[in-house]
Every structure is written in structure tokens, then in C-alpha cells.
C-alpha positions in Angstrom: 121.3 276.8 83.4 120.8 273.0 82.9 118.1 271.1 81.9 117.6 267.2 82.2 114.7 265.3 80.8 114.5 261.8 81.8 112.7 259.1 79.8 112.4 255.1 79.3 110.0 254.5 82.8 106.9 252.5 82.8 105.8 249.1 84.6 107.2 246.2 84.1 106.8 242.5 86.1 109.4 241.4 88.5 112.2 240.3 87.1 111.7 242.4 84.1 114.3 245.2 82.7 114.4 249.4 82.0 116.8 251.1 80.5 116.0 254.9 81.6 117.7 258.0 80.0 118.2 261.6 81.1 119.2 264.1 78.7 120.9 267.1 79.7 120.9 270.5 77.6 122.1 273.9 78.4 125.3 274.8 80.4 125.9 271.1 80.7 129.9 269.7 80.1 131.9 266.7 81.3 133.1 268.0 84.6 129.6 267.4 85.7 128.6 264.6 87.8 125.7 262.6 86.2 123.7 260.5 88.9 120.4 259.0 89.2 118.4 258.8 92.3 114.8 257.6 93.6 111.4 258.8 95.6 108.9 256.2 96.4 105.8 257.3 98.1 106.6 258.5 101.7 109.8 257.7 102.0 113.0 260.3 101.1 114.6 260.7 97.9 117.8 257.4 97.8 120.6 258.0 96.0 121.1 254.9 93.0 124.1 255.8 91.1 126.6 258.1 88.9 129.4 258.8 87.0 131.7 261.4 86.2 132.8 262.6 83.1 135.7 260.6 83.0 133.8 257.4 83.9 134.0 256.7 87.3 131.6 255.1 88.9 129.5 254.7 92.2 126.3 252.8 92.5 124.0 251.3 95.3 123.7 247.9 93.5 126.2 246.9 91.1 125.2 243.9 90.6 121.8 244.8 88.9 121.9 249.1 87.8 124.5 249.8 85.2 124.9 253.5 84.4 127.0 255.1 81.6 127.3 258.1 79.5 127.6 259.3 76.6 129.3 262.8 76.5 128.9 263.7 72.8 125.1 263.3 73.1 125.0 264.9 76.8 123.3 261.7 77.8 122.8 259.4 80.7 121.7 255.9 80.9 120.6 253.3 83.7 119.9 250.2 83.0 118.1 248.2 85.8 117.7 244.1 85.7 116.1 241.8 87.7 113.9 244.6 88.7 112.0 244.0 92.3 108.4 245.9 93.6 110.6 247.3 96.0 112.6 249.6 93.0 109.0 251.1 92.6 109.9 254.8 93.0 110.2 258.1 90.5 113.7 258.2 89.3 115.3 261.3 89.0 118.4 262.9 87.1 120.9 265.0 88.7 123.6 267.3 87.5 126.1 268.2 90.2 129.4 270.3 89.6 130.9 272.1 92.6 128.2 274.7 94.0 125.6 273.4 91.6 122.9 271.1 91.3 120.2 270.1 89.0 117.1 268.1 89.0 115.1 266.6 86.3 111.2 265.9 86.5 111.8 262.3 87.2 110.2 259.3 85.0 108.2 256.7 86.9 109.2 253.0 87.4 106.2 250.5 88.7 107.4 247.0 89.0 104.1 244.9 89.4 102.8 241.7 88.3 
């Protein structure tokens, strides 16, 4: 089995920055695929970036979510800039290897003024 805690949400004005982290224990290694994703209220869970263990990278906005790993600490990051109301949602961590998938509780990000 694999675990993932996530950490680092809170609220923050417009414009502002978070850097979330999602640490995985358990069964984890680096032929997972680390991503994070996002739920806000009535609307279905978005998909917001990840990375393998060798680095490679997909993400829905490049421009301001960066997300990198650490493999030694079993560790995820995202860092979001220029943060908008509209990236108000509960971000969640996922593990995914072929045939397998795992979910963290998810930390909450509010963007308000």
C-alpha cells in the first residue's frame, strides 16, 4: 500500500503564492507517477500536473504551477504563482503505476482577498 499526505494549503490573496507538498510512504518507488489534481465545489476532480520518476513532466499551466520531486525523501512539490479565485479547489495527490492508483486526503487552497 501507499500513503500520501499532502500539506502547505491555506488562503492566500490573488496574486499570492503556495508551495504544496505530498508525501508518500509505504510501497512507494520511482516508477510511480506523482501528479496533483483539483476539486472545487460542484465541479469534477481536474487534473493540474505530474512527473515521473525520471522527471518528465506534464502540466495544465506551465506558465504558473511548477512541480518537482524529490525521490530520496519520497516527496512531491507544486508550487503555484500568480494564484487566481478561480484555483480555489482541494488539491489532491496521486500515485499511479500501471494497475494502481492512490489518493491523498487533499489540502485546501482558498484564493480570496
Amino acid at each position: 500500500q501507499v500513503q500520501l499526505v499532502e500539506s502547505g494549503g491555506g488562503l492566500v490573496q490573488p496574486g499570492g503564492s503556495l508551495r504544496l507538498s505530498c508525501e508518500a510512504s509505504g510501497n512507494i518507488h520511482s516508477g510511480y507517477i506523482m501528479g496533483w489534481y483539483r476539486q472545487a465545489p460542484g465541479k469534477q476532480r481536474e487534473f493540474v500536473a505530474s512527473i515521473t520518476g525520471d522527471g518528465v513532466i506534464s502540466s495544465a499551466d506551465y506558465v504558473r504551477f511548477t512541480i518537482s520531486r524529490d525521490n530520496a525523501k519520497n516527496t512531491v512539490y507544486l508550487q503555484m504563482n500568480s494564484l487566481q479565485p478561480e484555483d480555489t479547489a482541494v488539491y489532491l495527490c496521486n500515485a499511479k503505476y500501471p494497475f494502481y492508483s492512490h489518493w491523498g486526503q487533499g489540502t485546501q487552497v482558498t484564493v480570496s482577498s
